[in-house]
N, C-alpha and C positions, 0 to 999 in steps of 0.2 A: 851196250855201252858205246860202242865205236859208232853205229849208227847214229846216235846222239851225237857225239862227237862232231862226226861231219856235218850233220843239221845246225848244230851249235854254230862252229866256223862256217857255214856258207851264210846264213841269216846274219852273222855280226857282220860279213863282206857285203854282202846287200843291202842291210842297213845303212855302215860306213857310205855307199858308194851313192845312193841313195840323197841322203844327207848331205853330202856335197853338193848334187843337184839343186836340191831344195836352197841349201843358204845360197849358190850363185842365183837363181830364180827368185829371192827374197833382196839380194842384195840389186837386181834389177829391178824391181816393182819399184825401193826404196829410191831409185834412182831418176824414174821415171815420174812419182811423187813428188820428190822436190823441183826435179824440172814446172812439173804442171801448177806448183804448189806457187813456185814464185813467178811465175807468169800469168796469173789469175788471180782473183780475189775467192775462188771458188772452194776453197782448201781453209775456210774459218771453221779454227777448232783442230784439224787434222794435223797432224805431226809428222814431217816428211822423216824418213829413218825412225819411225818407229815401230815398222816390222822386225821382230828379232827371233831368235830359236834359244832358247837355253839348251837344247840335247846335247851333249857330245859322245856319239858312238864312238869316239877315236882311241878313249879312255876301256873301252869292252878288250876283255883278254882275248887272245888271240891261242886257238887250244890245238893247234898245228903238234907238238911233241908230243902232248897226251893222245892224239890221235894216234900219232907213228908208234907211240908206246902198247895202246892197246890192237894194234894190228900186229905188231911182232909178236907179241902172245898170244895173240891168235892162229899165229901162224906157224909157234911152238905145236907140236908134240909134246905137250908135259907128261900123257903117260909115257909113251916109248921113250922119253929124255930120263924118267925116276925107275925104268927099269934096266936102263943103262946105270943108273947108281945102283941099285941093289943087286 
């Protein structure tokens, strides 16, 4: 479970980080479109800013506690801790 965990949180931060990339690289293509868009006739039809992303990885939970949760019981002795009770 803890291995998950970590796989979990580095994929959502790689994604996140990722994703940032992509919209600045998307919000320059769009840029670079309308420059060419309105300085040419070549662009009929074409819609400068119409590259978009709907994803938002920013909204993915962030599973950093449940991690630290499942490594301090791992890190428990639960037998020797229940034979300290009994």
């Amino acid at each position: 479970m803890g291995q998950l965990l970590k796989t979990i949180n580095s994929t959502t931060k790689t994604l996140q980080s990722k994703f940032e990339i992509l919209a600045g690289n998307i919000e320059r293509v769009n840029q670079n479109l309308s420059v060419i868009c309105n300085s040419s006739s070549i662009c009929n039809g074409v819609e400068p800013n119409s590259l978009t992303t709907v994803a938002n990885f920013s909204s993915l939970p962030d599973v950093q506690v449940e991690l630290k949760n499942i490594q301090e019981i791992n890190s428990n002795n639960l037998s020797k801790n229940a034979e300290k009770v009994i």
